[in-house]
C-alpha positions as a Markdown table, in Angstrom:
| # | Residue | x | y | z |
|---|---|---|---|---|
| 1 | Unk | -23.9 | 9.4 | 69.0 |
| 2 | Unk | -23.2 | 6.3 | 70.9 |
| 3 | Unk | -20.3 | 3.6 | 71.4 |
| 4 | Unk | -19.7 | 1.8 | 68.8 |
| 5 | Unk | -20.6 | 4.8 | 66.3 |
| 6 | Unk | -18.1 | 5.2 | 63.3 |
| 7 | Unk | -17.7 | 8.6 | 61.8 |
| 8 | Unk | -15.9 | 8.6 | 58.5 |
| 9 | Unk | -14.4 | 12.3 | 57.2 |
| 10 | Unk | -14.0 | 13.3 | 53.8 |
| 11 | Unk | -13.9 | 17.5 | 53.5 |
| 12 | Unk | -12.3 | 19.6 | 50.7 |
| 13 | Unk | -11.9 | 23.4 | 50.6 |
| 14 | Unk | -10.5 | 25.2 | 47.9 |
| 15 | Unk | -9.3 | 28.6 | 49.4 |
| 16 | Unk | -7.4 | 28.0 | 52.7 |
| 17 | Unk | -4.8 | 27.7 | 54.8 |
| 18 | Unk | -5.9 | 25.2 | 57.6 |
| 19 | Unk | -9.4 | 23.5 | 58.2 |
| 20 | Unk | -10.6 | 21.8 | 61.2 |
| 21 | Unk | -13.3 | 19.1 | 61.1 |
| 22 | Unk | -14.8 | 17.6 | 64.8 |
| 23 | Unk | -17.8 | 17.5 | 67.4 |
| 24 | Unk | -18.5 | 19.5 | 70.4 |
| 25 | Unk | -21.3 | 18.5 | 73.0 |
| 26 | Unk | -24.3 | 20.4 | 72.6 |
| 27 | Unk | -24.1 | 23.7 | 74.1 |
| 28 | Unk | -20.1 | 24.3 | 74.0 |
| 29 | Unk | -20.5 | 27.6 | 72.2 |
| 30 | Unk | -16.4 | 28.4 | 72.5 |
| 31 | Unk | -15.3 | 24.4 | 71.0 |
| 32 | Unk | -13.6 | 24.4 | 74.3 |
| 33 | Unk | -13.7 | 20.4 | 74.9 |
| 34 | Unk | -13.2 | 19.1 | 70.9 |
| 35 | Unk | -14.1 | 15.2 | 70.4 |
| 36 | Unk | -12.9 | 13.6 | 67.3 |
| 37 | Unk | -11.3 | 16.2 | 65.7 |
| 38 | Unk | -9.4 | 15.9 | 62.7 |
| 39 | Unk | -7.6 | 19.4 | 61.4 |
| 40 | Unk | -5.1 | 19.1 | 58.5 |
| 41 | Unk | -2.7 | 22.1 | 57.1 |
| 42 | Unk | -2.6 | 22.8 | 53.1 |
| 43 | Unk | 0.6 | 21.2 | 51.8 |
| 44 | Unk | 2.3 | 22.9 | 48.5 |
| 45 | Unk | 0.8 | 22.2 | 45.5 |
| 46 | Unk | -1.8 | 20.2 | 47.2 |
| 47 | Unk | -5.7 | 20.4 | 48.2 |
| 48 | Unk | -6.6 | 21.1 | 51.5 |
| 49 | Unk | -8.4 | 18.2 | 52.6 |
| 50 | Unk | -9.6 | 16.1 | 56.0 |
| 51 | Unk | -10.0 | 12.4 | 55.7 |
| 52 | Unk | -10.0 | 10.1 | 57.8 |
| 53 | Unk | -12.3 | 7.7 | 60.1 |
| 54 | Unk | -12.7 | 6.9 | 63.8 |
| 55 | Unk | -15.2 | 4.9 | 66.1 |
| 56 | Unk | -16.9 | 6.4 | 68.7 |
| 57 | Unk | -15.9 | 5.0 | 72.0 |
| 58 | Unk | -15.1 | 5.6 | 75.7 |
| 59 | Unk | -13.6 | 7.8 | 77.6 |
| 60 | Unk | -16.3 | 10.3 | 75.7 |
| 61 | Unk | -19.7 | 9.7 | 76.7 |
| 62 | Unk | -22.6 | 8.7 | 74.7 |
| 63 | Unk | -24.9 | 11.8 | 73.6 |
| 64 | Unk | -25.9 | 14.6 | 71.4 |
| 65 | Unk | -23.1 | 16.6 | 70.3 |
| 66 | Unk | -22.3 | 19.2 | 67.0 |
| 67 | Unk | -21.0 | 19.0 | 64.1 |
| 68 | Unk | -18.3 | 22.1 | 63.1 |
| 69 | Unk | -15.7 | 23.5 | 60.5 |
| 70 | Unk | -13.1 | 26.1 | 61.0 |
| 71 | Unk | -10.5 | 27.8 | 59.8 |
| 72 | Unk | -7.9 | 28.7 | 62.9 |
| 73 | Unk | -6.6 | 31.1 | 60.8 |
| 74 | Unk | -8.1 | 32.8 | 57.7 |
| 75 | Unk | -11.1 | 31.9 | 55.9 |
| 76 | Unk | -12.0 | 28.8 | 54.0 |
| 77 | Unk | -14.0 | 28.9 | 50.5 |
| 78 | Unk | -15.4 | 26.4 | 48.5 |
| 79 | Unk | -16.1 | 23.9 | 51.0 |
| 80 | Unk | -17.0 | 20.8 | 49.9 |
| 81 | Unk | -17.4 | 17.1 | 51.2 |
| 82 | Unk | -19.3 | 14.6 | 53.6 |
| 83 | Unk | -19.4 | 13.4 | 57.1 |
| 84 | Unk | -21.2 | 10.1 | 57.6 |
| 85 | Unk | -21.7 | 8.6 | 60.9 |
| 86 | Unk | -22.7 | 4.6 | 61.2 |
| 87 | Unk | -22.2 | 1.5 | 62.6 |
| 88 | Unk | -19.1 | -0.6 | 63.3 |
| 89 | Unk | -20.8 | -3.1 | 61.1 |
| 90 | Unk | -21.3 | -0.7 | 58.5 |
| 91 | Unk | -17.7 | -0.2 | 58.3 |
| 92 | Unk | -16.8 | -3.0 | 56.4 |
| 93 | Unk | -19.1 | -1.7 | 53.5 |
| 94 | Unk | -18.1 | 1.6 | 53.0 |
């Protein structure tokens, strides 16, 4: 990724408690140093979901990082959704 780089959330699971979505630099086996994370609880009644959108910018440096989901506690089933990274530009359009 690099500045300027939007990355738009949109995640579902249907069995669980708490998911985490977010990007670690390549390499960080233990997600000790989380960029961009976005981790949402399940609310009554409701789907457990992560949306949202952010641009890429500094302090974090430009690079290769990955991509994970979690559950901090339990299991998550059912998974479903996207992740979309793109340009500022492309913003507008989405």
């Amino acid at each position: 990724m690099t500045h300027g780089d939007r990355i738009w959330y949109a995640v579902t699971a249907e069995i669980g408690e708490e998911l985490q979505v977010g990007f670690v630099k390549s390499g960080d086996e233990s997600l000790n140093q989380v960029y961009y994370s976005v981790h949402s609880l399940r609310q009554e009644g409701e789907a457990l979901e992560c949306v949202a959108s952010t641009k890429f910018a500094d302090p974090v440096e430009p690079g290769t990082y990955r991509l994970f989901l979690r559950a901090p506690e339990g299991a998550l089933e059912n998974v479903r959704g996207s992740i979309s990274i793109g340009f500022e530009a492309e913003a507008e359009a989405y």
